[in-house]
C-alpha positions in Angstrom: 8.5 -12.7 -25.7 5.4 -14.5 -26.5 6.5 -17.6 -29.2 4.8 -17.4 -32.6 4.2 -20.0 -34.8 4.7 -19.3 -38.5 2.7 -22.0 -41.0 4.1 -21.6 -44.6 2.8 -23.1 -47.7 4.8 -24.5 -50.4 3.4 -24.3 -53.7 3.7 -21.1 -55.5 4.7 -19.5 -51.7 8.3 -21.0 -51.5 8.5 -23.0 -54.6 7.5 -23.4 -58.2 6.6 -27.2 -59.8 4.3 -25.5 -62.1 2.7 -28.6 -63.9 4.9 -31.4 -62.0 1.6 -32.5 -59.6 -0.1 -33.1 -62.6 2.4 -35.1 -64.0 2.4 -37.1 -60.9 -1.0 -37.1 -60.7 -1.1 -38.8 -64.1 1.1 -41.5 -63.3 -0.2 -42.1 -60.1 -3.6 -42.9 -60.8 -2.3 -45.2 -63.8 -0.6 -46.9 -62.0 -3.0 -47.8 -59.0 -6.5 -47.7 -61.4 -5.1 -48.3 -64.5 -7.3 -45.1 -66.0 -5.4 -42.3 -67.9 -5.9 -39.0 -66.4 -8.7 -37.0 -68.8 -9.8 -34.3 -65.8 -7.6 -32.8 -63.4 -9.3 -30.2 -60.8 -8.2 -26.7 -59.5 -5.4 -27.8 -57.0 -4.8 -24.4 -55.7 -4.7 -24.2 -52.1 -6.3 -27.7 -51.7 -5.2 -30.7 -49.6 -4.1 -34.1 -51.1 -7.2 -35.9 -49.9 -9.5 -33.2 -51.1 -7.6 -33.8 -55.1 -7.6 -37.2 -54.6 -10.7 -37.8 -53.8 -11.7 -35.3 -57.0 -9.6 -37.3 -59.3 -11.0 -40.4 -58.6 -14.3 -39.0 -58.6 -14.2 -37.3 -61.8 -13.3 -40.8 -63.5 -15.6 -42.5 -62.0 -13.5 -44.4 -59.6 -15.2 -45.1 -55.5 -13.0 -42.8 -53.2 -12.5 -46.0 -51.0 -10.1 -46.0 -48.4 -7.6 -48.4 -49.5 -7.6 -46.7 -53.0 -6.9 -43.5 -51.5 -4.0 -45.2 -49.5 -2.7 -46.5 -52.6 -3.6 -43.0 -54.6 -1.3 -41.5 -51.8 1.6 -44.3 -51.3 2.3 -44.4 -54.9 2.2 -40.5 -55.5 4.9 -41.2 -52.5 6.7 -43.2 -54.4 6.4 -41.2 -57.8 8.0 -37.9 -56.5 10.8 -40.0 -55.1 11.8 -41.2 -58.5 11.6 -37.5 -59.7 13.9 -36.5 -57.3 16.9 -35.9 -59.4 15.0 -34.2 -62.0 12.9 -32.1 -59.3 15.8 -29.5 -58.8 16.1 -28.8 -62.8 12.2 -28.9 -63.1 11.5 -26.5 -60.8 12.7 -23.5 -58.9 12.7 -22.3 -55.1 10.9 -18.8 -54.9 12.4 -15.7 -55.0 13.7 -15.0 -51.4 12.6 -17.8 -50.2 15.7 -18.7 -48.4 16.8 -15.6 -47.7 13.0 -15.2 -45.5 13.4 -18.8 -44.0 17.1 -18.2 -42.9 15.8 -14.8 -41.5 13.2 -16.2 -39.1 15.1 -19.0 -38.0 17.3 -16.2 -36.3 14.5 -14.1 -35.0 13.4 -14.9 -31.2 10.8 -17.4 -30.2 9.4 -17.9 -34.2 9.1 -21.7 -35.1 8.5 -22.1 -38.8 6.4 -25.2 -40.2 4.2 -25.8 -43.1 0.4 -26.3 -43.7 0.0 -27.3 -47.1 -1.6 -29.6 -49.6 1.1 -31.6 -49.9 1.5 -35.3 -48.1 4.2 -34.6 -45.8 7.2 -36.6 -47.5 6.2 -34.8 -51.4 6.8 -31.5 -49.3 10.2 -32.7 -47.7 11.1 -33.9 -50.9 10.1 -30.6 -52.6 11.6 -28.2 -50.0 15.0 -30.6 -49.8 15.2 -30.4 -53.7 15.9 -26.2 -53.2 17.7 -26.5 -49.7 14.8 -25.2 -48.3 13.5 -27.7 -45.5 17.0 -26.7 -43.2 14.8 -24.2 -40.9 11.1 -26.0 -41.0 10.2 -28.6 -38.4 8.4 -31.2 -40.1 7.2 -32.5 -36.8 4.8 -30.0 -36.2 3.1 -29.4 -39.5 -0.4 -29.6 -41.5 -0.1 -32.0 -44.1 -2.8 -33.0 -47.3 -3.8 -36.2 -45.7 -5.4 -35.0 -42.6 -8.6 -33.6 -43.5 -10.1 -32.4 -46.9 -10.4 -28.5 -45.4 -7.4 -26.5 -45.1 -8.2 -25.1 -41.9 -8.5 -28.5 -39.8 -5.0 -28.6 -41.4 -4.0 -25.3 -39.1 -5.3 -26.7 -36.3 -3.9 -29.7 -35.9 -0.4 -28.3 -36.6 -0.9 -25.4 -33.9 -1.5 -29.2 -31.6 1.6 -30.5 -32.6 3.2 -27.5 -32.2 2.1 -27.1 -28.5 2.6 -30.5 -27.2 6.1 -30.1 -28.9 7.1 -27.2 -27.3 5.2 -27.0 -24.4 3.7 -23.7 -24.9 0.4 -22.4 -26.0 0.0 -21.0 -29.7 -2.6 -18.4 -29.2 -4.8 -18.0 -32.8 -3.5 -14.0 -33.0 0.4 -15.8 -32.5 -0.2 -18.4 -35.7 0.7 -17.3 -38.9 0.1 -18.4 -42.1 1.5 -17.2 -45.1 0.4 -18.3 -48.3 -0.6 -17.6 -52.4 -4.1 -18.7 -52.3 -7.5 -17.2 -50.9 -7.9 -20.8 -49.3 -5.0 -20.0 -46.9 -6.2 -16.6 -46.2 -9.5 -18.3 -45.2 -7.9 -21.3 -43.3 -6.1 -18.7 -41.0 -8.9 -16.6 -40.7 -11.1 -19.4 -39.6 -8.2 -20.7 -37.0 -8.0 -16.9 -35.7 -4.9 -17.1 -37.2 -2.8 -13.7 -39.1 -3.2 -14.5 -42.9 -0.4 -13.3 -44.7 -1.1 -13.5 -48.8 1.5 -13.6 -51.0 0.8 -12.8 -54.7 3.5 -14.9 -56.3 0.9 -17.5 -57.7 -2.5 -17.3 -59.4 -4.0 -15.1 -57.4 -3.1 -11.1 -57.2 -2.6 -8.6 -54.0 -6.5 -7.7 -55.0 -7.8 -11.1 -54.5 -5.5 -12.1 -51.0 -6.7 -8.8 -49.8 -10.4 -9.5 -50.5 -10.1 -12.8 -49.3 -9.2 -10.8 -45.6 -5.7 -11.0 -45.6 -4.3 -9.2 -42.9 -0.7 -8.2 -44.6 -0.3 -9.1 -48.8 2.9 -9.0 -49.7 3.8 -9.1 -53.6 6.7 -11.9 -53.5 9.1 -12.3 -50.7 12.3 -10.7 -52.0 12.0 -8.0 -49.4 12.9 -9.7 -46.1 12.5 -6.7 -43.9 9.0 -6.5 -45.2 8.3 -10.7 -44.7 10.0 -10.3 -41.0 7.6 -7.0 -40.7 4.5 -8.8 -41.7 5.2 -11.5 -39.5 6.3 -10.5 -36.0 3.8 -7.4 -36.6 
């Protein structure tokens, strides 16, 4: 059976911090520029360093490295000290578990992520709903690799091979997300693009985005398992 490599993101796919990242985002450049948050941009479906590099921009504030390490090191350490409140904050998806436990049982899947997030905020968000227990954080795509979400695909279908010692074809990756941008990541990786319209974005807008399968939450896990061992 040829292995298949299933990418999930984690905002508005398998969980819901509605209006925490801002939060952080608030503290976080307080802390490291001193300057109160007065503009934050779309986040949906972006990487870290793509919002980062917006926020600082939009306050005037030079995108240099070493600010952006500290933008990203103390946003780190922000979500830790949220951790107890994370839980009662927010909420794991609908079916979430129920699709993660499923595919963890089906033969030669191996589930990761690609998302936005830095890859200790989405540990920390996935551990705060018992969700991280079938998702190898090894192999994923994480927010401070690249400011497009498809180099993000890419370089966890690398880690994924070298880890497991097979090929990940682009028609054996899939990524399953809310947002047009991860439609269009997978579809530039060659990737399936499962949409799911449990954020922003509706079955209309996933579908005209090309998603190959839009689901409209994940509650059905006959239909997730369907969607993505085709």
């Amino acid at each position: 059976m040829t292995a298949r490599l299933v990418l999930w993101d984690v905002d508005l796919t398998l969980i819901d911090a509605r209006g925490i990242g801002v939060d952080w985002y608030r503290r976080t450049l307080a802390e490291v520029t001193g300057t109160s948050l007065r503009h934050v941009p779309d986040m949906a479906g972006k990487t870290e360093l793509a919002i980062t590099g917006e926020v600082l921009a939009a306050h005037g504030i030079d995108a240099a490295d070493d600010t952006v390490r500290a933008m990203f090191r103390t946003l780190t350490e922000v979500v830790l000290a949220d951790l107890d409140s994370l839980s009662l904050r927010g909420s794991a998806m609908p079916g979430a578990a129920e699709a993660l436990a499923a595919l963890a049982e089906a033969p030669g899947v191996v589930q990761s992520l690609v998302t936005g997030n830095l890859p200790e905020v989405a540990f920390h968000k996935l551990d705060a709903f018992g969700l991280h227990r079938h998702v190898d954080f090894d192999i994923g795509g994480f927010g401070a690799d690249s400011p497009h979400r498809h180099d993000l695909i890419s370089a966890a279908v690398g880690k994924a091979a070298a880890k497991h010692g097979a090929e990940f074809a682009p028609q054996s990756v899939v990524v399953v997300g809310d947002t047009p941008r991860d439609v269009v990541g997978a579809l530039h990786h060659g990737a399936i693009a499962i949409g799911v319209a449990t954020g922003r974005s509706d079955e209309r807008e996933l579908r005209d985005a090309g998603a190959h399968v839009v689901l409209p939450d994940l509650t059905d896990t006959a239909a997730v398992l369907k969607a993505v061992q085709g």
